[in-house]
C-alpha positions as CSV (number, residue, x, y, z in Angstrom):
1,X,-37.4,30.8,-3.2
2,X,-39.8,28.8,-0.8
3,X,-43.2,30.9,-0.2
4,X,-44.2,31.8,3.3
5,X,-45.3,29.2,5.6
6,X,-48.0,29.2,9.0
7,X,-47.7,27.3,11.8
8,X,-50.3,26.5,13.0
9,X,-50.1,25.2,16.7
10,X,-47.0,26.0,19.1
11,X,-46.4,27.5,22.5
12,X,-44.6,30.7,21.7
13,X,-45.0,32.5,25.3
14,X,-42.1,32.8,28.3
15,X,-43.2,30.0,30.3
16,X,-42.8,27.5,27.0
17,X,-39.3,28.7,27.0
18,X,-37.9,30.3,29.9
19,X,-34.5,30.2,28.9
20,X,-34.7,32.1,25.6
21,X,-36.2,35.3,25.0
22,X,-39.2,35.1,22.9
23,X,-38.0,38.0,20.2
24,X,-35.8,35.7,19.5
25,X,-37.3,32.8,18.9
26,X,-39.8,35.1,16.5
27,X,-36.7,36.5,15.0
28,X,-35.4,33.2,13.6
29,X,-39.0,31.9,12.5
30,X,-39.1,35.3,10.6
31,X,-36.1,34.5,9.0
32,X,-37.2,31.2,8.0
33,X,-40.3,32.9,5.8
34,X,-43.1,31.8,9.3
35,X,-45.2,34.7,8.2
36,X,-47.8,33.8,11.0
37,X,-47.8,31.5,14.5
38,X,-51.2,30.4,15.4
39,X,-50.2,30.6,19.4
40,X,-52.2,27.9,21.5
41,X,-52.7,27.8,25.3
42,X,-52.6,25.0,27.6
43,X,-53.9,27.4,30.8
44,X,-56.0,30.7,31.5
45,X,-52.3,32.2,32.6
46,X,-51.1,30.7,29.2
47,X,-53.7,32.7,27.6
48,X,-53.2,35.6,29.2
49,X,-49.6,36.0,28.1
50,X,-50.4,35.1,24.8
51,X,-52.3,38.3,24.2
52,X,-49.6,40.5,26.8
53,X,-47.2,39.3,24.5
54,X,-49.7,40.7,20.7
55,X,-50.4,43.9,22.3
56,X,-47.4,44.2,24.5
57,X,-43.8,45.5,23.8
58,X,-42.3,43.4,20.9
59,X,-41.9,45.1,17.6
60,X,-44.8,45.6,15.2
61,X,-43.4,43.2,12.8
62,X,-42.9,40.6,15.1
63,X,-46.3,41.0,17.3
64,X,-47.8,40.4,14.0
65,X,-46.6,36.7,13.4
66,X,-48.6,36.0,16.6
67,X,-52.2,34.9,16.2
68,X,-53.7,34.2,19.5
69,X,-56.0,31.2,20.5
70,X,-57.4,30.6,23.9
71,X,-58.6,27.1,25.7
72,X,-57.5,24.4,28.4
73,X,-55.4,21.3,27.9
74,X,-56.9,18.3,29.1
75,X,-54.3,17.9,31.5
76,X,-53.5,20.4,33.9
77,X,-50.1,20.6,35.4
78,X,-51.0,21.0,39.3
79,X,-48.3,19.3,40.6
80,X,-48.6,15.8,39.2
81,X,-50.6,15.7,36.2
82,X,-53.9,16.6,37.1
83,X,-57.2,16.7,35.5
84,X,-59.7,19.7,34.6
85,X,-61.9,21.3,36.7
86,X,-65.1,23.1,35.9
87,X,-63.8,26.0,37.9
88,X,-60.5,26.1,35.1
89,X,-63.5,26.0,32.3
90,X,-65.5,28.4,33.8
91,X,-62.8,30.9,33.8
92,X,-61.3,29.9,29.9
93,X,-64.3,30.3,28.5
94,X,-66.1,33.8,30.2
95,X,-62.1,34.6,28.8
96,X,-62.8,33.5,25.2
97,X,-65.8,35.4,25.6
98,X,-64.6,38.6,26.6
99,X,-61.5,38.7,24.6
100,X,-63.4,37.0,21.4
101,X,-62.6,39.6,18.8
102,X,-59.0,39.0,19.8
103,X,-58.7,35.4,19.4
104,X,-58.3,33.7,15.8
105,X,-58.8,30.2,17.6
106,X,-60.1,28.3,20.6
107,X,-57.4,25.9,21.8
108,X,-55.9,24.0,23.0
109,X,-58.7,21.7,23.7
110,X,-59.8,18.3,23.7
111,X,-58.6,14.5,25.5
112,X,-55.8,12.8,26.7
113,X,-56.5,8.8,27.5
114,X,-53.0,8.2,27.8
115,X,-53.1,5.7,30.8
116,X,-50.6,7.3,32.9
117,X,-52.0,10.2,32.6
118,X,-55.2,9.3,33.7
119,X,-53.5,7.2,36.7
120,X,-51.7,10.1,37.6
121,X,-54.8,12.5,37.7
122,X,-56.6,10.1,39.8
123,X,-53.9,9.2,42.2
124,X,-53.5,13.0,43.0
125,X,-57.1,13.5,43.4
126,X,-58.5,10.7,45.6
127,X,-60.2,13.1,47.5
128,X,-62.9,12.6,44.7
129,X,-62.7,9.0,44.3
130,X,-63.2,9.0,41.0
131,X,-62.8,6.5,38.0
132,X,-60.8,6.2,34.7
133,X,-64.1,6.4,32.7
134,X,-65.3,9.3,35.3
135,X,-62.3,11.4,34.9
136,X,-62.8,10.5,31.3
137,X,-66.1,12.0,31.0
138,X,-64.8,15.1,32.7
139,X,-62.9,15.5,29.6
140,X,-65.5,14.9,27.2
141,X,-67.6,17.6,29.2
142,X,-65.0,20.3,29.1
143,X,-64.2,19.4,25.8
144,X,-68.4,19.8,25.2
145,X,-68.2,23.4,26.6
146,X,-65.6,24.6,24.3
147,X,-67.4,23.2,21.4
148,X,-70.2,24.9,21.8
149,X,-68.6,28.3,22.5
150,X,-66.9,28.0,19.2
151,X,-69.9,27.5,17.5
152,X,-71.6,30.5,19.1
153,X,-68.0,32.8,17.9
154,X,-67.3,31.4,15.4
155,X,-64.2,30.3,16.1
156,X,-62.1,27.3,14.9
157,X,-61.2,24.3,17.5
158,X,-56.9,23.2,17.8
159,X,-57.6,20.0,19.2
160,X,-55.4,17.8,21.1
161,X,-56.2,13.9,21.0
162,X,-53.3,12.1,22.2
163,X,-54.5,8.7,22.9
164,X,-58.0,9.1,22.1
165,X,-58.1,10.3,18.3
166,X,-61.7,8.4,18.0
167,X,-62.9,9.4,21.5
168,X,-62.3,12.9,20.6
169,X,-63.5,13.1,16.9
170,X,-66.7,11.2,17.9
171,X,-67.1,14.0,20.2
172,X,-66.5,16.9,17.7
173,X,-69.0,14.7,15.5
174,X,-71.8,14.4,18.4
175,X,-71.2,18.2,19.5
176,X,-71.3,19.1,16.1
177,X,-68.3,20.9,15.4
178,X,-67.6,22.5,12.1
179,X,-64.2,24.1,11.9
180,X,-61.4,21.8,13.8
181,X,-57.5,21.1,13.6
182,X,-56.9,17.8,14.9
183,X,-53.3,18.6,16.2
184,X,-50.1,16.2,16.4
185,X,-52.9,13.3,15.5
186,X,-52.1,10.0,17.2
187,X,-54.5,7.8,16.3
188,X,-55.6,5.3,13.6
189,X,-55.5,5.6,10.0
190,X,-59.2,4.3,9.6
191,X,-60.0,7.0,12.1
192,X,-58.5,10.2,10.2
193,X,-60.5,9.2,7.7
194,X,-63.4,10.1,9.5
195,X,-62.2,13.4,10.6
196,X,-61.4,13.8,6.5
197,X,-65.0,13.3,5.9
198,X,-66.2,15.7,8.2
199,X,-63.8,18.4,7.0
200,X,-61.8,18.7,9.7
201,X,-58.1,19.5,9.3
202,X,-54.9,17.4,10.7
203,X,-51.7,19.4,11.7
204,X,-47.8,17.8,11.0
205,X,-45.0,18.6,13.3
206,X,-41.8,18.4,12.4
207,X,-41.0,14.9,14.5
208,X,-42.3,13.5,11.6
209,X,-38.7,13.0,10.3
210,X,-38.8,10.4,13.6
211,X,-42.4,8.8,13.2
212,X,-43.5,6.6,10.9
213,X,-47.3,6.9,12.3
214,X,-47.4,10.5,11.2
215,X,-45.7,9.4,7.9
216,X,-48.3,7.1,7.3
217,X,-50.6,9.6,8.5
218,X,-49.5,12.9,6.4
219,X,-49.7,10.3,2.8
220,X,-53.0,9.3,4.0
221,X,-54.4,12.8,4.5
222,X,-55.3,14.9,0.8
223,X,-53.4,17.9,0.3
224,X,-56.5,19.6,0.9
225,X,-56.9,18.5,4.5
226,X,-53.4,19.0,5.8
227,X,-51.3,21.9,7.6
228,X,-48.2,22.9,9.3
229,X,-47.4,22.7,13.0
230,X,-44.3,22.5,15.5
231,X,-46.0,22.1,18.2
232,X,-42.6,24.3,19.7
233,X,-41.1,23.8,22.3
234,X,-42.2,19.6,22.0
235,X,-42.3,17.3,18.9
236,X,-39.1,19.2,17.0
237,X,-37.0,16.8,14.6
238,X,-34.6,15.7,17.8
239,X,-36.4,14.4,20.7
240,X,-36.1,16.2,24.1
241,X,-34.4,19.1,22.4
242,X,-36.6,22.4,22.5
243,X,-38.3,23.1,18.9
244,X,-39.3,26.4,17.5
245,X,-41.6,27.4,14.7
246,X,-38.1,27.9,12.3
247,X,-38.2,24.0,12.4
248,X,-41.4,24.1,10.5
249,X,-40.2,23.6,6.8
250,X,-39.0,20.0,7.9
251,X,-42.6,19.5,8.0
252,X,-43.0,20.4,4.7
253,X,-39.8,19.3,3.5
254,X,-41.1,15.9,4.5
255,X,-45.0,16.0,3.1
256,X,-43.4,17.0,0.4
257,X,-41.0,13.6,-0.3
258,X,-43.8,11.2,0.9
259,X,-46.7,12.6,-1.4
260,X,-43.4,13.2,-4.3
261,X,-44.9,16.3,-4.8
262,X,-42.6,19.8,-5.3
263,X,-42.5,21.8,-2.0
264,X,-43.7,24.9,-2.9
265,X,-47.1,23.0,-4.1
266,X,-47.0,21.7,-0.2
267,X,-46.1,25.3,1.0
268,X,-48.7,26.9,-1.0
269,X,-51.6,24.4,-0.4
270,X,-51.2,24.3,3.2
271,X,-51.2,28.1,3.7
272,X,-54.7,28.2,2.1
273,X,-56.3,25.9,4.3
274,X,-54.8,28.0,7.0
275,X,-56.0,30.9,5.9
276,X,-59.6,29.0,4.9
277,X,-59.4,27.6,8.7
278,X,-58.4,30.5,10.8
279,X,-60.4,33.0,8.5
280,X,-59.3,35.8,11.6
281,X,-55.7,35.9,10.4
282,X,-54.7,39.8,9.3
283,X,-56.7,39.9,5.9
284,X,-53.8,42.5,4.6
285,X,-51.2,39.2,4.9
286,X,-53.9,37.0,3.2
287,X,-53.8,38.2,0.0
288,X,-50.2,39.2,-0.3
289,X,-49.0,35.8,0.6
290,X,-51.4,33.8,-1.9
291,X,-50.2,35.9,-4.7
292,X,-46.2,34.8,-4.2
């Protein structure tokens, strides 16, 4: 019988999935032993409905899987992919602030350098005539803002880096970040083995089964550095077909095969990091689940 397992980035909230109800998409990730969903946003509204949805109407049991972070994506989806604003960090983070003791996590945070990103965000803003390495910068400052505010809380970074692993972990590094996840990690090997040596943590979703980067990536990465994700609704076993958290013993499944290490070892190791990570999870859970 497989132990219990924590996901530890997806976007469990309606506007992630507004087709299926969200008790249900808890109800099959409870049936699949996800004892916890470390719940990221991407916007303040994200946020928002993250914490209607832990002290709002669902069922104790299942308002107990969800453990809420809070922090702005890179990108911004105002009409074509747009890029942050100070005004969008101004109001994330006086909400981290207030709702602190709520929050296991600040996230989702951090860069996106993918180039059509970037092209997109400065073709929709020309108004501000700015560059790649401008609009770049505005990252990195935003990016700044929420490392520091984790610092001050206490709080543990989920970082996004798509495109710009080394951008973003030299950042962390000169920011001086202590606790961090680097989610869904795209970049080079030689690069995660920086983040290895500065603690950090690297996430595996379950479209691992489809990438041979984050193969490479999760035989790369000790044991002791590594933990679940899904990432849900994106990077599921099937591209373009929405994933849940249930999805998340593939990623296991497969950690487990490349390392040729038993499952439950995987299962059991990562939980403790998530537990050593996101210290804020319900202390009750903690030490039932390490004793299984």
């Amino acid at each position: 019988m497989f132990q219990y397992l924590i996901d530890v980035h997806a976007h469990v909230y309606p506007s992630s999935f507004p087709n299926t109800p969200i008790e249900e998409i808890l109800s099959r990730a409870k049936t699949a032993n996800v004892q916890s969903i470390v719940t990221v946003s991407e916007t303040l509204e994200d946020a928002k409905s993250i914490l209607g949805l832990k002290n709002g109407t669902l069922s104790d049991s299942l308002r107990e899987m969800i453990e809420p972070c809070a922090g702005l994506h890179p990108v911004q989806p105002v009409g074509a992919m747009s890029l942050v604003s100070t005004e969008q960090a101004n109001s994330i983070l006086e909400f981290i602030q207030e709702k602190s003791t709520e929050l296991v996590g600040i996230g989702e945070v951090g860069l996106d350098f993918t180039p059509h990103i970037l092209k997109n965000a400065i073709d929709s803003n020309t108004n501000l005539n700015l560059s790649t390495e401008e609009l770049k910068n505005i990252q990195r400052q935003v990016l700044a803002r929420h490392i520091a505010l984790s610092l001050q809380l206490d709080l543990p970074l989920n970082v996004h880096s798509r495109s710009a692993g080394h951008h973003a972990l030299d950042c962390l590094r000169d920011y001086g970040a202590r606790k961090v996840v680097m989610h869904a990690f795209d970049g080079q090997l030689k690069y995660a083995r920086k983040g290895i040596e500065m603690g950090f943590f690297f996430s595996i979703p379950p479209s691992i089964i489809r990438s041979p980067q984050k193969q490479k990536l999760a035989a790369e990465i000790p044991l002791t550095n590594l933990l679940l994700e899904t990432d849900s609704p994106a990077l599921g076993p099937t591209k373009g077909v929405d994933n849940e958290p249930n999805s998340i013993i593939i990623s296991a499944t497969e950690i487990s095969r490349i390392k040729q290490i038993p499952i439950e070892e995987v299962i059991q190791q990562t939980t403790k990091n998530a537990f050593k990570l996101f210290s804020r999870i319900n202390i009750n859970r903690k030490s039932s689940l390490l004793t299984i």
